[in-house]
C-alpha positions in Angstrom: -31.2 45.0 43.0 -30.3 42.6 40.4 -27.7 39.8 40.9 -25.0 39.8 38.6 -25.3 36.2 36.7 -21.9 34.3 37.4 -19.9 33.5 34.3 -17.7 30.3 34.5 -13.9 30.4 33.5 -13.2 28.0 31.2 -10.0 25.7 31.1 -7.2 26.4 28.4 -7.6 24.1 25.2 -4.6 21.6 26.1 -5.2 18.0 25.9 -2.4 16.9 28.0 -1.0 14.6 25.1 2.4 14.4 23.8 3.2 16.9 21.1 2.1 15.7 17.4 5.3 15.2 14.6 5.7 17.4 12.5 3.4 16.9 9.4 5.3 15.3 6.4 5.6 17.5 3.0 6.8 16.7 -0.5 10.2 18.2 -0.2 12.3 16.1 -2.0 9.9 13.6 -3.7 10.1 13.1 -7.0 7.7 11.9 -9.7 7.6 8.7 -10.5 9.6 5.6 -8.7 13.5 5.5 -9.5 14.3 2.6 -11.4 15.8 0.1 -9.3 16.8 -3.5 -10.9 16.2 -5.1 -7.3 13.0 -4.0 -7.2 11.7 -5.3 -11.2 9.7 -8.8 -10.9 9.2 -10.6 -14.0 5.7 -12.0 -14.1 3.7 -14.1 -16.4 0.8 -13.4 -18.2 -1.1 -15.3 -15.4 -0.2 -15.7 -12.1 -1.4 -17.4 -8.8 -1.8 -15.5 -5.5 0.7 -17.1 -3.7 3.4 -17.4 -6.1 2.8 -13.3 -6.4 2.9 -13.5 -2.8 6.7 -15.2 -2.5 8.0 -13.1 -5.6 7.4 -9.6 -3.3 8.1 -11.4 0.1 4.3 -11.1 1.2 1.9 -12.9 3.1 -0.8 -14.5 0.4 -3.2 -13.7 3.1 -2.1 -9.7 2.3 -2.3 -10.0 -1.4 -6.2 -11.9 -1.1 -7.2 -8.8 0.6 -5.5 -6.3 -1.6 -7.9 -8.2 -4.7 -10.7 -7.9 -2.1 -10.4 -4.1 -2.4 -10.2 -4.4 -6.0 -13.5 -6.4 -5.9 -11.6 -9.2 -7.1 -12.7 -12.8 -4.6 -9.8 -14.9 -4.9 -8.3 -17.4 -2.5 -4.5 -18.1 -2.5 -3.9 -20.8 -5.0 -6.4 -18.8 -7.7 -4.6 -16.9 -10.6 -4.7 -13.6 -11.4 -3.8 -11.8 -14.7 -1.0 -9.5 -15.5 -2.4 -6.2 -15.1 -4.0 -6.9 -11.7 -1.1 -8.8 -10.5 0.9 -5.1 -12.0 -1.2 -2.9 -9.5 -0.6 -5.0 -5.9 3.0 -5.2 -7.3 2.8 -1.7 -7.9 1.2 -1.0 -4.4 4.3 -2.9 -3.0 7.0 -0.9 -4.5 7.6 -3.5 -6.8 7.7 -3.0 -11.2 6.2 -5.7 -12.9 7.4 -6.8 -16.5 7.1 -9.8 -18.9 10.1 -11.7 -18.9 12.3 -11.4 -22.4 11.9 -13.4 -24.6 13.6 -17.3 -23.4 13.4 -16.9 -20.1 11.0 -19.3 -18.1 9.7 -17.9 -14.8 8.1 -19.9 -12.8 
């Protein structure tokens, strides 16, 4: 007579861990960033690291690696032109704009 081959029981599929959060959905977001005075920097048309650094109340450190992933290699007291300088503002929530005319930022 044949023996019946054993078949194991297998454990439920539960991990044990805490529950997940609810994944996030675009409810509610609109298009484009609401225009917020506070958050406009006026830039020149070149600007170093570090000064673009302390205008978004960033580490230099932060913005050297956010030009690194632009395959940009530039060190903290290097300048950078407008339009890169636009995009890590941009990345920071921040609008950048050339200042009107007679007005000296420094």
């Amino acid at each position: 007579m044949a023996v019946p081959e054993s078949i194991p029981q297998t454990q439920p599929a539960f991990s044990g861990g805490p529950p997940r959060p609810p994944k996030m959905t675009a409810r509610g977001v609109e298009d484009g960033p609401p225009e917020d005075p506070a958050k406009t920097i006026y830039l020149p048309e070149v600007v170093v690291v570090k000064d673009l650094a302390s205008a978004m109340g960033a580490k230099p450190f932060r913005i050297v690696a956010e030009l690194l992933a632009l395959k940009q290699f530039k060190t903290a007291d290097e300048e950078v032109d407008f339009e890169t300088a636009s995009i890590i503002a941009r990345n920071h929530g921040y609008q950048a704009r050339k200042p009107p005319p007679g007005v000296l930022v420094l």
